[in-house]
KOLPADO-707660 format. One line per field, with one value per residue: residue in one letter; chain; x, y, z of N, C-alpha, C in turn. Coordinates in Angstrom, 2 decimals. Layout:
REM residues N
rest [A | ...]
kette [A | ...]
neast [X | ...]
nnorth [Y | ...]
nup [Z | ...]
caeast [X | ...]
canorth [Y | ...]
caup [Z | ...]
ceast [X | ...]
cnorth [Y | ...]
cup [Z | ...]
REM end
This chain:
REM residues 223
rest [X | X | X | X | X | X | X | X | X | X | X | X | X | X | X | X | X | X | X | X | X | X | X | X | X | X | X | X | X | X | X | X | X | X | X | X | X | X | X | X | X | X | X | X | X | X | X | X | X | X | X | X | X | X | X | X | X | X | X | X | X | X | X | X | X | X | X | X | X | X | X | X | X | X | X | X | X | X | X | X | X | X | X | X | X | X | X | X | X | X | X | X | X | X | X | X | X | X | X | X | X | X | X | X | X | X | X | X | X | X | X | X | X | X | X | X | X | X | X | X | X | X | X | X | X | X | X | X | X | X | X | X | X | X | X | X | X | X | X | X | X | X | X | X | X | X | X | X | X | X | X | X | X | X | X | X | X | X | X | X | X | X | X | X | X | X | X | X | X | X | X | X | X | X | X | X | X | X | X | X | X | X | X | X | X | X | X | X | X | X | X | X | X | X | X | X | X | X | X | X | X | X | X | X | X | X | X | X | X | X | X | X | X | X | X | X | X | X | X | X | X | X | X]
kette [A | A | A | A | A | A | A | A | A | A | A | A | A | A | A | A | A | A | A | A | A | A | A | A | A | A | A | A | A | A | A | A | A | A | A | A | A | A | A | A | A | A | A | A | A | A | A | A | A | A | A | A | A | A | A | A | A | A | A | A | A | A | A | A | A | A | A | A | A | A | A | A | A | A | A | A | A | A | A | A | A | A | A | A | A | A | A | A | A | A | A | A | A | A | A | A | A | A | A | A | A | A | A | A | A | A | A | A | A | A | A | A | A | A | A | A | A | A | A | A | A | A | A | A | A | A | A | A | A | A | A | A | A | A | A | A | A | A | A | A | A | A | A | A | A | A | A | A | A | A | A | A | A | A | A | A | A | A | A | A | A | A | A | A | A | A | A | A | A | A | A | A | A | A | A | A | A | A | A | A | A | A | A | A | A | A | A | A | A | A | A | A | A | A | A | A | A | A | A | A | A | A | A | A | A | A | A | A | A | A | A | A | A | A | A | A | A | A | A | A | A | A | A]
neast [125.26 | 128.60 | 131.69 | 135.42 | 137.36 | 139.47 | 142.31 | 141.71 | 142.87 | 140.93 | 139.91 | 138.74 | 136.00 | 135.87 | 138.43 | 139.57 | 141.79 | 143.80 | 142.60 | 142.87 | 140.57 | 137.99 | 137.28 | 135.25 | 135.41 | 134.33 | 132.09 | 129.62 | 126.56 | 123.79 | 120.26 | 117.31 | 114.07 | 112.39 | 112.91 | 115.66 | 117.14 | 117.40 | 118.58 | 121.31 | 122.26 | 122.57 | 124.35 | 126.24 | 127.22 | 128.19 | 130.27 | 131.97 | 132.32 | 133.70 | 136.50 | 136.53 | 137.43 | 140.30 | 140.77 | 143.01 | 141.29 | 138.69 | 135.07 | 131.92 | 129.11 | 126.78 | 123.13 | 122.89 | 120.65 | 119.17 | 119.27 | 121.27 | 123.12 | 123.42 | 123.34 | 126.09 | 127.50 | 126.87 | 127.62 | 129.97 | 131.86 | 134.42 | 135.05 | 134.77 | 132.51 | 130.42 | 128.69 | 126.86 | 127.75 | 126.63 | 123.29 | 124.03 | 123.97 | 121.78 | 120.35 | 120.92 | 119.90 | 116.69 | 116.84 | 117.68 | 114.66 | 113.30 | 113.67 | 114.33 | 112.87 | 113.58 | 114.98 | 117.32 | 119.08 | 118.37 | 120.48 | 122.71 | 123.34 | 123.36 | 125.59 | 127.41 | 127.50 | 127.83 | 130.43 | 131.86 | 130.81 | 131.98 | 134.80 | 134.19 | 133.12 | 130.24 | 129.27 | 129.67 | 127.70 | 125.37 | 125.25 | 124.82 | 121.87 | 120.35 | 120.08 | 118.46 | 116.48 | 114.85 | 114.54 | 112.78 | 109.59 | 107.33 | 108.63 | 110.19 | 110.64 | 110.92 | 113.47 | 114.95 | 115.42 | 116.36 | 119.14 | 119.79 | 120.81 | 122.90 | 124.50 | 124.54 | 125.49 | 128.05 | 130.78 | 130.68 | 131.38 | 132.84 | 134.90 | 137.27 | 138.71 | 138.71 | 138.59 | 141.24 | 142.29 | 141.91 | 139.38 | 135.71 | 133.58 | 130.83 | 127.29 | 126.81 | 127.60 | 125.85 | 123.45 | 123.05 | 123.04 | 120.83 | 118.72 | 119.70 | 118.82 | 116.48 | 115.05 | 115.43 | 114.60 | 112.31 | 110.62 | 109.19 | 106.46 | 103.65 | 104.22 | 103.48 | 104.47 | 104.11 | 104.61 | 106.43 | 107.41 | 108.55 | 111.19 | 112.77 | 112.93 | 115.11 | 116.50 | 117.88 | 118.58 | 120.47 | 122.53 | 123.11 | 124.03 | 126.24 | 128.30 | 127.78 | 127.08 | 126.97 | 128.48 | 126.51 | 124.40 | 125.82 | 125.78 | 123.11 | 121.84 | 124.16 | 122.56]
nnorth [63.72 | 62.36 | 63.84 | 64.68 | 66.87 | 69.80 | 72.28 | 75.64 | 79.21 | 81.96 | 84.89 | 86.87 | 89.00 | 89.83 | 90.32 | 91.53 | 90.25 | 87.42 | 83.60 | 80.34 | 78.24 | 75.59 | 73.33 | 71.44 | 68.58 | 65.47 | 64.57 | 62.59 | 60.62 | 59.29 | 59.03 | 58.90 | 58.32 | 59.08 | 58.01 | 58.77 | 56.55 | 54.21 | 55.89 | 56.70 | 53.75 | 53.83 | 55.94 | 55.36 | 53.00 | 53.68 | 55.40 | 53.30 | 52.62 | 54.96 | 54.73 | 55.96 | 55.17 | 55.25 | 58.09 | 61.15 | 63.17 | 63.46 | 64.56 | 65.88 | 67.62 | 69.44 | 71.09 | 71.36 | 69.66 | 67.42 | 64.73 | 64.57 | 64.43 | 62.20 | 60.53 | 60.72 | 60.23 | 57.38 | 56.42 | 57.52 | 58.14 | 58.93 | 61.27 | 64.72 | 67.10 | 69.38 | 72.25 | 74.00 | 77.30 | 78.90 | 78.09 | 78.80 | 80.88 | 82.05 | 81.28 | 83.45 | 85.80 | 85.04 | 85.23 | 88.22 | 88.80 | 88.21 | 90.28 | 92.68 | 94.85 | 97.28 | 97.58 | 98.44 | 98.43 | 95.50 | 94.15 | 95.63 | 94.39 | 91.48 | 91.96 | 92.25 | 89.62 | 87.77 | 88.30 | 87.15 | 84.81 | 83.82 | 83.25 | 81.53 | 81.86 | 80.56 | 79.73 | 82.32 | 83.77 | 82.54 | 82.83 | 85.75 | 85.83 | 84.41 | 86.59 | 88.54 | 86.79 | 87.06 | 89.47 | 89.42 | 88.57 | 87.78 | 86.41 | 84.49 | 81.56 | 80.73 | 82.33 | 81.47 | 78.67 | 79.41 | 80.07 | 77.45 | 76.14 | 77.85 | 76.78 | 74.15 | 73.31 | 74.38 | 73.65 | 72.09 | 74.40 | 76.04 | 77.76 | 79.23 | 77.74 | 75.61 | 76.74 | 77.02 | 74.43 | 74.02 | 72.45 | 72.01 | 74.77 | 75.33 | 73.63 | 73.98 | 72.21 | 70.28 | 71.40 | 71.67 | 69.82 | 67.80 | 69.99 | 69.16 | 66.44 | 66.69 | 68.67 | 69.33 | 67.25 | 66.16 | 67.85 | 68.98 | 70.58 | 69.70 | 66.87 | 63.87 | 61.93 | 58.30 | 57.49 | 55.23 | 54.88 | 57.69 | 57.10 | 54.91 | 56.82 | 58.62 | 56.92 | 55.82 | 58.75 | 59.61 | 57.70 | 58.19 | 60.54 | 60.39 | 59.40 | 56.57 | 54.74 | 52.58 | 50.31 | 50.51 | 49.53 | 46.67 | 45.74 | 45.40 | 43.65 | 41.47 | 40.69]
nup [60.74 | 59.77 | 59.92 | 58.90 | 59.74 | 58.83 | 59.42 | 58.52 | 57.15 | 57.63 | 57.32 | 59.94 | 60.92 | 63.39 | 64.96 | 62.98 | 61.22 | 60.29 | 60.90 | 62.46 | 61.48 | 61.89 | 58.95 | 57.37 | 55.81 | 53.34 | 53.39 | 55.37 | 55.49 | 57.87 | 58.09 | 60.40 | 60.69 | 63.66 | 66.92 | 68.99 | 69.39 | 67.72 | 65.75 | 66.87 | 66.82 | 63.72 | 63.79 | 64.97 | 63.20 | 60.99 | 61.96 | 62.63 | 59.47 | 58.67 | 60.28 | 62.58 | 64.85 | 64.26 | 64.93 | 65.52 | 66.59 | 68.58 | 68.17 | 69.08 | 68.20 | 69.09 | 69.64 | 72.08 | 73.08 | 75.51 | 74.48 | 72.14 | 74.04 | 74.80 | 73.28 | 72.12 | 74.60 | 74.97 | 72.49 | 71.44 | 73.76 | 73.94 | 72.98 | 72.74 | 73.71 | 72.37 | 72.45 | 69.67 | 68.49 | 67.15 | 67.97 | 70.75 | 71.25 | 69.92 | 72.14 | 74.03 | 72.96 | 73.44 | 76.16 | 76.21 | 74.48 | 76.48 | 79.06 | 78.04 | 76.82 | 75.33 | 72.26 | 71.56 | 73.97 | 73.82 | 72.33 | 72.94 | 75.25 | 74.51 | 72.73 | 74.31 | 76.19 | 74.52 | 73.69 | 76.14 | 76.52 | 73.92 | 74.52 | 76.63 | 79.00 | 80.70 | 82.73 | 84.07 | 82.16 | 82.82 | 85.92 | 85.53 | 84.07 | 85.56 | 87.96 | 86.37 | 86.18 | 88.70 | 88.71 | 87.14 | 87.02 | 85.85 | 83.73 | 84.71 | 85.20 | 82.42 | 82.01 | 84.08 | 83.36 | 80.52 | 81.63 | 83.27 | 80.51 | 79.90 | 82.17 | 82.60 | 80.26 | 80.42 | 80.49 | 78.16 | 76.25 | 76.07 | 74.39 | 73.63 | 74.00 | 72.60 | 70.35 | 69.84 | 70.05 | 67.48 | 67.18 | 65.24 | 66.12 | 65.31 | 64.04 | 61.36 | 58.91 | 59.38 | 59.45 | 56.83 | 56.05 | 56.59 | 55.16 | 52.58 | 53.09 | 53.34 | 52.51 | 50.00 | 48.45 | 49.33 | 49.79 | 47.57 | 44.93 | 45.99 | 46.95 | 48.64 | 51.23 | 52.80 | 56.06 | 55.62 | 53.40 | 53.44 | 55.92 | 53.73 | 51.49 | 52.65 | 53.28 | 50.99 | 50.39 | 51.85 | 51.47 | 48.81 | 49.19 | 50.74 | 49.12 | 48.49 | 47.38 | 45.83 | 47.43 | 49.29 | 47.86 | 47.42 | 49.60 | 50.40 | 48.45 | 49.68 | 51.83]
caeast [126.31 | 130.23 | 132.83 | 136.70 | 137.81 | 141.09 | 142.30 | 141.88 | 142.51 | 139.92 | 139.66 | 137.82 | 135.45 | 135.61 | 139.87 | 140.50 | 143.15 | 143.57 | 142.59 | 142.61 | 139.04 | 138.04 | 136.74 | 134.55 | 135.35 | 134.39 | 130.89 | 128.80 | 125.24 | 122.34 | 118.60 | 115.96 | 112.64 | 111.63 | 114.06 | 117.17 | 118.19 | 117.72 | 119.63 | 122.39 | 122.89 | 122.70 | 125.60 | 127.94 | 127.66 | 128.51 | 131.40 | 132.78 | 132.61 | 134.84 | 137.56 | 136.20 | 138.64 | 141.73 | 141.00 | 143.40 | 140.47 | 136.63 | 134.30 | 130.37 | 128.74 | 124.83 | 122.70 | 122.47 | 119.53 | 120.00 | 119.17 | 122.20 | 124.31 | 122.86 | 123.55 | 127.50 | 127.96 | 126.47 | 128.56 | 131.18 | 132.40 | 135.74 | 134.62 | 135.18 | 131.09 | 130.53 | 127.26 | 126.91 | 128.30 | 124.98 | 122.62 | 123.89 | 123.46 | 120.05 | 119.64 | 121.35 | 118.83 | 115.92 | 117.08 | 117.38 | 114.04 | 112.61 | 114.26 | 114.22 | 111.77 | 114.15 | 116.09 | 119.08 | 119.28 | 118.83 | 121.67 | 123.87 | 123.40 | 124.03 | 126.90 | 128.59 | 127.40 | 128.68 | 131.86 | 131.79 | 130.96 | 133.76 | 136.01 | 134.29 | 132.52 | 129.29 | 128.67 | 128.84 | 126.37 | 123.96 | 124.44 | 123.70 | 120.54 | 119.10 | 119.95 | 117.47 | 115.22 | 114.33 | 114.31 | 111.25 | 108.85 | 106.65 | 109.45 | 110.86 | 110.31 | 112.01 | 114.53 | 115.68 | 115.69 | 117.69 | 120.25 | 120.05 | 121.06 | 124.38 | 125.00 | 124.84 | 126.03 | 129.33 | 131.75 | 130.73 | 130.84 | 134.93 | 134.83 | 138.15 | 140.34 | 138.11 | 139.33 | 142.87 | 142.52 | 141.25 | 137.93 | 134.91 | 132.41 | 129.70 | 127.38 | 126.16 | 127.22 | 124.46 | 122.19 | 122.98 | 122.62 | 119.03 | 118.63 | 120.28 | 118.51 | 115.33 | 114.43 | 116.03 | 114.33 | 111.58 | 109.39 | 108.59 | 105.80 | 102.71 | 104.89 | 102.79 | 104.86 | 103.46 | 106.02 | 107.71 | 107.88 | 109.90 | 112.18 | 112.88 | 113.76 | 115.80 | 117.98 | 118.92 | 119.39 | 121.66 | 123.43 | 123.38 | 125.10 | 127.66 | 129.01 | 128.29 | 125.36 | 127.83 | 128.94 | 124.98 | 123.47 | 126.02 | 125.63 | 121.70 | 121.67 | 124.06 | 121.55]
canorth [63.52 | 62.51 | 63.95 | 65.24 | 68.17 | 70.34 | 73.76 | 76.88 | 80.29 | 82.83 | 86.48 | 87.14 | 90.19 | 90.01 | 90.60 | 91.87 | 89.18 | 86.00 | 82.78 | 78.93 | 77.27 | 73.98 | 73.13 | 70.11 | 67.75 | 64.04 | 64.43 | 61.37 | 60.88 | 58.95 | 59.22 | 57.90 | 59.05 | 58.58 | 58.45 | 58.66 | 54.81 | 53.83 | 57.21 | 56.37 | 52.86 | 54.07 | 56.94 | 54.53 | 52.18 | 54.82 | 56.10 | 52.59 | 52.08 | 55.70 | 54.48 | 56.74 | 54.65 | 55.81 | 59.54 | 61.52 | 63.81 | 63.57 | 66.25 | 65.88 | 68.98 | 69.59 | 71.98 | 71.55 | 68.90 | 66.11 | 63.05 | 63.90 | 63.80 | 60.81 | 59.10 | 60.63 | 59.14 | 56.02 | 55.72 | 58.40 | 58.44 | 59.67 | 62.27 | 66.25 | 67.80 | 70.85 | 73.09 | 74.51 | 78.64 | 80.38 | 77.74 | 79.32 | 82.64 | 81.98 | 81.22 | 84.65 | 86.38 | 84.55 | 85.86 | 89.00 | 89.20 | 88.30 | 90.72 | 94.19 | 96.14 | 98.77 | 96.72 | 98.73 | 97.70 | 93.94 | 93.94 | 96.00 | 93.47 | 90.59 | 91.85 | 92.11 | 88.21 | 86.81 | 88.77 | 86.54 | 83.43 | 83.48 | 83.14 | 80.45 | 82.48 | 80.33 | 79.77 | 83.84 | 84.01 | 81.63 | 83.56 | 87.28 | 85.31 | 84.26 | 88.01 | 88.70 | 85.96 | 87.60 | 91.32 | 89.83 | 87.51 | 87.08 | 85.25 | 84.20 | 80.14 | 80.82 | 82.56 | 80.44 | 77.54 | 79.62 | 80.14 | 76.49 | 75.86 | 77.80 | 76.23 | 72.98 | 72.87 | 75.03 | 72.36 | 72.47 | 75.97 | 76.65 | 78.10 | 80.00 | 76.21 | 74.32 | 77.40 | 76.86 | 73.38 | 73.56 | 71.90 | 72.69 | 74.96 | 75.17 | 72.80 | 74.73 | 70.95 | 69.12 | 71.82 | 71.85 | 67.94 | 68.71 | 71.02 | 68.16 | 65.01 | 66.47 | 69.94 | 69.41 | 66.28 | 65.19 | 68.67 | 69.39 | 71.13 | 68.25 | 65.59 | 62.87 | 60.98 | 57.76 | 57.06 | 54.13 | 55.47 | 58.54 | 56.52 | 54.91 | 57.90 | 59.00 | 55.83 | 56.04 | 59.85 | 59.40 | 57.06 | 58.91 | 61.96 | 60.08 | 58.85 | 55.23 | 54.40 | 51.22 | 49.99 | 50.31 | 48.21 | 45.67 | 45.24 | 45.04 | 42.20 | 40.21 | 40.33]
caup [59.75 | 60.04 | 58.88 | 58.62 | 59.78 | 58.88 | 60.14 | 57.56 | 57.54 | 57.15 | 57.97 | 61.37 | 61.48 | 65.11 | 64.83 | 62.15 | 61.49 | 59.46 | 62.17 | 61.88 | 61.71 | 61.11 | 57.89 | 57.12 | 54.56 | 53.39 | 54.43 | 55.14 | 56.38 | 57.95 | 58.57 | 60.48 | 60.93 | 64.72 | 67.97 | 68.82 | 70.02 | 66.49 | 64.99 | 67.65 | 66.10 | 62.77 | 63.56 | 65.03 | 62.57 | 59.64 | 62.15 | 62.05 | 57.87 | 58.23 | 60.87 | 63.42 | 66.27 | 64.00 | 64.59 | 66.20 | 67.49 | 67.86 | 68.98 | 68.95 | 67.98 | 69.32 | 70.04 | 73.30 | 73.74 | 76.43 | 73.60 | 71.58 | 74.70 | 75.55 | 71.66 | 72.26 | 75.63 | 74.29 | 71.01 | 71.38 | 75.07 | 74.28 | 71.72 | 73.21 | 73.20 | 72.29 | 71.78 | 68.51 | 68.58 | 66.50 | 69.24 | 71.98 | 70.48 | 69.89 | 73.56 | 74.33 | 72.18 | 74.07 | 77.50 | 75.80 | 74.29 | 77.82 | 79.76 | 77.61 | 75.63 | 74.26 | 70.97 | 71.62 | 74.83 | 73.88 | 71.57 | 73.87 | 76.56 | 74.24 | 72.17 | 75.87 | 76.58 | 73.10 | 73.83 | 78.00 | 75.77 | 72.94 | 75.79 | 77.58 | 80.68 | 80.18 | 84.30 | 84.57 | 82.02 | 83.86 | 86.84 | 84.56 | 83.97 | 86.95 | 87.96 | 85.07 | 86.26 | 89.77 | 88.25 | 85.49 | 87.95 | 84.89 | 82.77 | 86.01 | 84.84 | 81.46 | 81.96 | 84.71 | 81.86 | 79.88 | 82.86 | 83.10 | 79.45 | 79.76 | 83.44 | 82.49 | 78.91 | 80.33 | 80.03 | 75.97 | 75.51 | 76.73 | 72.82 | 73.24 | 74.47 | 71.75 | 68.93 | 70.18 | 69.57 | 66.10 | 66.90 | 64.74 | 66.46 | 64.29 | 63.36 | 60.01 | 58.66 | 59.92 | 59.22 | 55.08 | 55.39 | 56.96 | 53.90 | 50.96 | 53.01 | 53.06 | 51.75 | 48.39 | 47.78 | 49.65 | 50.02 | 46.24 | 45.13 | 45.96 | 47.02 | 49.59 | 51.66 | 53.45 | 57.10 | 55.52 | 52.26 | 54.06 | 55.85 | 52.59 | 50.50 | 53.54 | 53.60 | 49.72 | 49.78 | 53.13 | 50.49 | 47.36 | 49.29 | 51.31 | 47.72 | 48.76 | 46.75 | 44.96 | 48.76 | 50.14 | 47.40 | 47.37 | 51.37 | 50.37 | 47.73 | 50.05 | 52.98]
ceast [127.64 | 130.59 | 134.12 | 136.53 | 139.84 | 140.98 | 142.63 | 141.88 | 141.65 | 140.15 | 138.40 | 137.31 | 135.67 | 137.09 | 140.08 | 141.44 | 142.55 | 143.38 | 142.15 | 141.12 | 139.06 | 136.92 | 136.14 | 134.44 | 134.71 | 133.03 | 130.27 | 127.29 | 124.36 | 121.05 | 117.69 | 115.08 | 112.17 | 112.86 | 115.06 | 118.17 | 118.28 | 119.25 | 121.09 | 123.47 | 123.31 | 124.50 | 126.73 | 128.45 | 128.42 | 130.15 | 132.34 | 133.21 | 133.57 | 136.28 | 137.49 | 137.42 | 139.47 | 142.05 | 141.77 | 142.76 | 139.33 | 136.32 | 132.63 | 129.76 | 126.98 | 124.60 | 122.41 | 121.54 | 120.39 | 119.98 | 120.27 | 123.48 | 124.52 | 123.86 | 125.39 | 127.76 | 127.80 | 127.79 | 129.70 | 131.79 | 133.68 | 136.14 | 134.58 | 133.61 | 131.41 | 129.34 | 127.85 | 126.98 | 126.80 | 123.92 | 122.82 | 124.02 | 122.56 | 119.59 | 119.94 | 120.03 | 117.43 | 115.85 | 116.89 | 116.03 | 112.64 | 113.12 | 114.22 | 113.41 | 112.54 | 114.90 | 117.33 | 119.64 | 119.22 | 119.97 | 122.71 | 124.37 | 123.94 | 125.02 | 128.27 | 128.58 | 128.35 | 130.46 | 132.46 | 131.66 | 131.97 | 134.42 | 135.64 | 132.99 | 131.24 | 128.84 | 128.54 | 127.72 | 125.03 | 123.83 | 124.05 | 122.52 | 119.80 | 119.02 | 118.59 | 115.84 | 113.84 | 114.11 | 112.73 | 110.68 | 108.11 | 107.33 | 110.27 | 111.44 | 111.76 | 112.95 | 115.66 | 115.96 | 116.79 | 119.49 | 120.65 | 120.99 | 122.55 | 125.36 | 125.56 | 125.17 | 127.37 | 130.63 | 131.78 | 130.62 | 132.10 | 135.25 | 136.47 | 139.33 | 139.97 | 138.92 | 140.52 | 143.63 | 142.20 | 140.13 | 136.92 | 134.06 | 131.17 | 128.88 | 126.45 | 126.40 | 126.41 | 123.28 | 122.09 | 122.75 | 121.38 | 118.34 | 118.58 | 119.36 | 117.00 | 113.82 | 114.05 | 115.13 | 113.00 | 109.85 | 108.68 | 107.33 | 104.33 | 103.19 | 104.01 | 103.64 | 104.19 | 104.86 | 107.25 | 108.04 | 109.31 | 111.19 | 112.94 | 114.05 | 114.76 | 117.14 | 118.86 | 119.46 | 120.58 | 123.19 | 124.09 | 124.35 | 125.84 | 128.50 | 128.97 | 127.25 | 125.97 | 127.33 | 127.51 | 124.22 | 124.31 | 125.64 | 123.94 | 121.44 | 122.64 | 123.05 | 120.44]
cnorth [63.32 | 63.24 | 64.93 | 66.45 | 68.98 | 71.61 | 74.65 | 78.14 | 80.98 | 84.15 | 87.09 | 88.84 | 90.83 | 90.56 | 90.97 | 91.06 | 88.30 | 84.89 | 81.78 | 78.88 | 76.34 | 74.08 | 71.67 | 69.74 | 66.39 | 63.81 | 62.95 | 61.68 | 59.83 | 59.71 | 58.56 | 58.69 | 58.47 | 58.86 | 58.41 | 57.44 | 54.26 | 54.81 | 56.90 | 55.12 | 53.20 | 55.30 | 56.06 | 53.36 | 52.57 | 54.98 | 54.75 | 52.65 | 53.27 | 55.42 | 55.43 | 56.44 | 54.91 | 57.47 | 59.84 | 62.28 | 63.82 | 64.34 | 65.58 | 67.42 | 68.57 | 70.74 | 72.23 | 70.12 | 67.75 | 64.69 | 62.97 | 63.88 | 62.54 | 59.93 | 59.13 | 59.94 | 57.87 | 55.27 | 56.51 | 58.79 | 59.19 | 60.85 | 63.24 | 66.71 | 69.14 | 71.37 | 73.93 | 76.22 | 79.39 | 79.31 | 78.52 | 81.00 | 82.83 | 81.99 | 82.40 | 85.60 | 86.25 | 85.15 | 87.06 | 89.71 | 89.27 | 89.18 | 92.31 | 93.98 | 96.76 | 97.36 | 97.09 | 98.58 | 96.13 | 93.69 | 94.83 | 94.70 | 91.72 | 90.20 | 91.36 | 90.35 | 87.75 | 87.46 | 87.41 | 85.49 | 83.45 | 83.01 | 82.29 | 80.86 | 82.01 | 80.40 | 81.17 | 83.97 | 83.68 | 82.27 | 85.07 | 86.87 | 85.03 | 85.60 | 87.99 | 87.91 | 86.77 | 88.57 | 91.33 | 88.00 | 86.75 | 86.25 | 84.54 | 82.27 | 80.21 | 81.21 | 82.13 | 78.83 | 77.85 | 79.86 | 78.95 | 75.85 | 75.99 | 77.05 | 74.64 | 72.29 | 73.48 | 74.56 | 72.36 | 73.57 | 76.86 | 76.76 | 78.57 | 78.94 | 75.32 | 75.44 | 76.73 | 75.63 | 72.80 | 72.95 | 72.91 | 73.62 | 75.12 | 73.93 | 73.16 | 72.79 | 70.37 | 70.01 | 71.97 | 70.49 | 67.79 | 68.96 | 69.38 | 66.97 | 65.27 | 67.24 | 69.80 | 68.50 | 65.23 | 66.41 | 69.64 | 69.85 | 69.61 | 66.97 | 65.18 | 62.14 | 60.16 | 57.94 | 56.10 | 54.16 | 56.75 | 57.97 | 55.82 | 55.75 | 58.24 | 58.17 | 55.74 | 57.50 | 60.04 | 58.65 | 57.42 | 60.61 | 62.14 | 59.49 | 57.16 | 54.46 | 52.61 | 50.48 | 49.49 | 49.53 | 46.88 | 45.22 | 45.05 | 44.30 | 41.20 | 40.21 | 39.45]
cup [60.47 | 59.30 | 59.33 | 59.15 | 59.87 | 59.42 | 58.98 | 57.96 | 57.00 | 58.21 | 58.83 | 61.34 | 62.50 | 65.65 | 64.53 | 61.34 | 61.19 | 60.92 | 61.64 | 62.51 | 61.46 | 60.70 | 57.83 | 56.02 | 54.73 | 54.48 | 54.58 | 56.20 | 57.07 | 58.23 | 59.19 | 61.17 | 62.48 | 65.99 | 67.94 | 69.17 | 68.71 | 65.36 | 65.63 | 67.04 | 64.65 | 62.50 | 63.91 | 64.32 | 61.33 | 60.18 | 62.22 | 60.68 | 58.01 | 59.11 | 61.56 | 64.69 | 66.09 | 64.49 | 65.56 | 67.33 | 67.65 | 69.04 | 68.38 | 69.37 | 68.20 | 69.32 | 71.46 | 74.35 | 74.07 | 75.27 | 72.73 | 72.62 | 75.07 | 74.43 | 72.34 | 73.13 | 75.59 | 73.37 | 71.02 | 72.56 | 74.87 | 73.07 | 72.97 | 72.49 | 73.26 | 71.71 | 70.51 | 69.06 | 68.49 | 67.75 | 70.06 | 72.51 | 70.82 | 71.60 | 74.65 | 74.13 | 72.77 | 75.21 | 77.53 | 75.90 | 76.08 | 79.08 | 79.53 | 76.88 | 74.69 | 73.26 | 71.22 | 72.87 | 74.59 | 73.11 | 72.40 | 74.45 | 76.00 | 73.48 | 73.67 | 75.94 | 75.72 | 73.57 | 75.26 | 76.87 | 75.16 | 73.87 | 76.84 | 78.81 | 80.39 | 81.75 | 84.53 | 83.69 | 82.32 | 84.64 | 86.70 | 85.11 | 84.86 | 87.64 | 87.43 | 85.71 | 87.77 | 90.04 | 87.58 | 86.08 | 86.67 | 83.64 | 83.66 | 85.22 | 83.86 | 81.39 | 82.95 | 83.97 | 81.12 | 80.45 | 83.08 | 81.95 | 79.83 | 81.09 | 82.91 | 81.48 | 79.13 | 79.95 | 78.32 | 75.52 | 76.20 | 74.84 | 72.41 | 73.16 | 73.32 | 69.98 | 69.05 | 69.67 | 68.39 | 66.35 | 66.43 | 66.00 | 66.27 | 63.97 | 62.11 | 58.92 | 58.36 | 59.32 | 57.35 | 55.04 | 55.54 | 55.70 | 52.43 | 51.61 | 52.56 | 52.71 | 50.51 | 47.55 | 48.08 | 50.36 | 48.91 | 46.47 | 44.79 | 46.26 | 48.38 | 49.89 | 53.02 | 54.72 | 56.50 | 54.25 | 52.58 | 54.19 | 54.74 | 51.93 | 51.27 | 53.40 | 52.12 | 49.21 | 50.53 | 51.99 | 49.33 | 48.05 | 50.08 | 50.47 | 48.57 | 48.40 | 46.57 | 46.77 | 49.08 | 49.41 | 47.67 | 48.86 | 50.84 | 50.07 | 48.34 | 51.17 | 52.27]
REM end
């Protein structure tokens, strides 16, 4: 998905204290069923119809995986990446669960991390982890993966210079468009979909819930 973002306040658990976020408006979407060289064309053709080249700021929000750095560097070179916040949680949690037994020890150990992340410290938590990795031979592999993750995603995960600057961190976004393209509407109870039937439904609900249903037929009947 594209879309807008402004700066709001909201009241931070973590502070105490009111703090700007960025909010996501003026959603828009595509879909396509299969890789990402097609999905790639499809996003930068969308981020033209919104005047993507006017923006004062762009940011590409992932999870991490190398194919959507690939699409950004492709179509968004001068877009600011950034791993998604709860992702690289999750990959906290992972290290975690491979590392301790006791529960209150794994949440000790990764309230401390998330605290070292907020603030950026993603290369010390890589090298925590490989710590970790050469303490626990039998997760040795994985948890040198997950040491990898924050090493080489560190650059997108400076969370405390990207708050500062109002960029989103989240991409909860993408994951409710997920939800509206193809929960809501395409996993009823008995529903059969053929492949090119999918794609299909995909491309007119992409349409029907970027408000541009008008716009997408007329571009259809002139082709």
């Amino acid at each position: 998905c594209i879309f807008e973002y402004e700066s709001q306040q909201k009241y931070c658990q973590k502070t105490k204290e009111m703090i700007d976020v960025a909010q996501a408006s003026q959603v828009s979407y595509v879909a396509h069923l299969g890789g990402p060289e097609p999905l790639g064309k499809l996003l930068s053709a969308e981020a033209d119809r919104r005047d993507y080249d006017q923006a004062q700021e762009r940011v590409t929000l992932g999870d991490g995986a190398r194919w959507i750095w690939g699409i950004s560097g492709q179509h968004f070179p001068t877009a600011q990446e950034i791993v998604d916040w709860y992702h690289a949680v999750d990959h906290l949690w992972t290290a975690a669960h491979l590392s301790f037994r006791d529960k209150a020890h794994r949440e000790r150990w990764v309230k401390k991390r998330k605290t070292e992340l907020w603030v950026g410290q993603a290369e010390q938590i890589a090298t925590t982890i490989e710590a970790l990795a050469q303490q626990h031979p039998d997760h040795q592999a994985d948890l040198e993966a997950e040491a990898g993750y924050f090493r080489n995603n560190h650059r997108r995960m400076q969370y405390q210079e990207f708050r500062e600057e109002g960029y989103p961190i989240g991409s909860g976004t993408v994951e409710s468009g997920c939800k509206q393209l193809v929960t809501m509407r395409m996993k009823g109870p008995g529903m059969r979909w053929s492949r090119s039937g999918a794609q299909k439904m995909l491309a007119l609900r992409a349409a029907y819930l970027s408000d541009n249903w008008d716009d997408a037929w007329n571009l259809t009947l002139a082709a």
